[in-house]
C-alpha positions in Angstrom: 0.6 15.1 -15.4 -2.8 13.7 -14.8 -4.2 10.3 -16.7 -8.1 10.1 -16.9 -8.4 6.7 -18.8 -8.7 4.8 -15.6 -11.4 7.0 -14.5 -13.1 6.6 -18.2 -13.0 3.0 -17.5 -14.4 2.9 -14.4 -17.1 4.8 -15.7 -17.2 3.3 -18.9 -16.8 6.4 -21.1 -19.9 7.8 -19.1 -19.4 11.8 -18.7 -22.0 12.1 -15.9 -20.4 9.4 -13.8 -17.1 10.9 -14.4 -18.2 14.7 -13.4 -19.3 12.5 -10.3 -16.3 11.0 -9.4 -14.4 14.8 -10.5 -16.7 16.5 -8.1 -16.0 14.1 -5.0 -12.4 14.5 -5.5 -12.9 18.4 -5.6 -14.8 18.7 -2.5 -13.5 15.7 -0.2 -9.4 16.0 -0.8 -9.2 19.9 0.3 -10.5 18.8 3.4 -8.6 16.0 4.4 -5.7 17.7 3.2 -6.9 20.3 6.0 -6.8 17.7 8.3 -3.3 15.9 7.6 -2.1 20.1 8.2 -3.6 20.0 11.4 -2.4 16.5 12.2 1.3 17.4 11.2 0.8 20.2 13.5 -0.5 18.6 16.7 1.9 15.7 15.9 -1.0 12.9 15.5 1.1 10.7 13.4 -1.5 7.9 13.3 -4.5 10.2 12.2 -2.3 11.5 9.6 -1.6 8.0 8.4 -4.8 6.8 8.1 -6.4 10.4 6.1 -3.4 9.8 3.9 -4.3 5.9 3.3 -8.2 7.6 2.5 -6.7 9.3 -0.1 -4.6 6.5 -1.9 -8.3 5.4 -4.1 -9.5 8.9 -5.0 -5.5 9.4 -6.4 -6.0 6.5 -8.1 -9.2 7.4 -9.9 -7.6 10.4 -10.9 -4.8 8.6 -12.5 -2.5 10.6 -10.0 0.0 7.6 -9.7 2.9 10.2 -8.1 0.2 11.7 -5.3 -0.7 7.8 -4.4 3.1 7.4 -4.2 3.5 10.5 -1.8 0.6 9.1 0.4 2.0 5.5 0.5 5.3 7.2 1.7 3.5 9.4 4.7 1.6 6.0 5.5 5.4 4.3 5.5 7.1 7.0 6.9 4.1 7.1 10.0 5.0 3.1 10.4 8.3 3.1 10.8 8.7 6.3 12.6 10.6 8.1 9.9 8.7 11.4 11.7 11.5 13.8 9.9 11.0 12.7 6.3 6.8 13.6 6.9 7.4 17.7 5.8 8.8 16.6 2.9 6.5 13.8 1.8 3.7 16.0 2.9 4.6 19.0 1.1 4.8 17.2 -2.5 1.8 15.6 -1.9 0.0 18.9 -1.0 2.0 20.6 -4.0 0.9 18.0 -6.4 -3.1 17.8 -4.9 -3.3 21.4 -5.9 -1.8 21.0 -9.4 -4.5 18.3 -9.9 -7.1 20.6 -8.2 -7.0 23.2 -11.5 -6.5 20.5 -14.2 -9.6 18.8 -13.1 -11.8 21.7 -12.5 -11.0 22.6 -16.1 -11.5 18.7 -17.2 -15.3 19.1 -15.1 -15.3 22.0 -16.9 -14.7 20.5 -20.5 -17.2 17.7 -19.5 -20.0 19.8 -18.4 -19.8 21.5 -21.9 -20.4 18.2 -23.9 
């Protein structure tokens, strides 16, 4: 599902830095997930690109290798004009963001208890 050990690496087994990094992703991505939405819905296709390339690092440092892959496809689909697959892409990116959302406010959770 979700793979911390990059994140542990990064921060080098540090629990504070990675609460830090946990909390970013927690309050920036609902946002720009907000934003893509409202970019789908007033059909600004490069806006949605680049908040979807914004995304790709904080995926990464959450070990969310299948949202990074949704994200490179919005960014791909946005380039070549693929509008009709962007629903699609955007709904499992969405769908998987929010799965993430609960596992890592229970893993800020677990780390705030050490």
């Amino acid at each position: 599902m979700l793979d911390l050990s990059f994140l542990r690496k990064i921060s080098k087994g540090d629990s504070k830095k990675m609460k830090r990094y946990i909390s970013l992703y927690l309050e920036v991505t609902p946002g720009t997930f907000q934003e893509m939405e409202k970019n789908i819905a007033e059909r600004d296709w490069e806006q949605l690109r680049i908040n979807a390339h914004s995304l790709k690092p904080q995926a990464d440092f959450m070990g969310l290798a299948d949202l990074k892959e949704h994200l490179m496809g919005i960014e791909e689909a946005v380039q070549s004009s693929k509008i009709q697959a962007i629903d699609a892409l955007f709904t499992a990116a969405q769908s998987r963001h929010l799965e993430a959302m609960d596992f890592l406010e229970k893993a800020l959770s677990d780390l705030s208890a050490q």
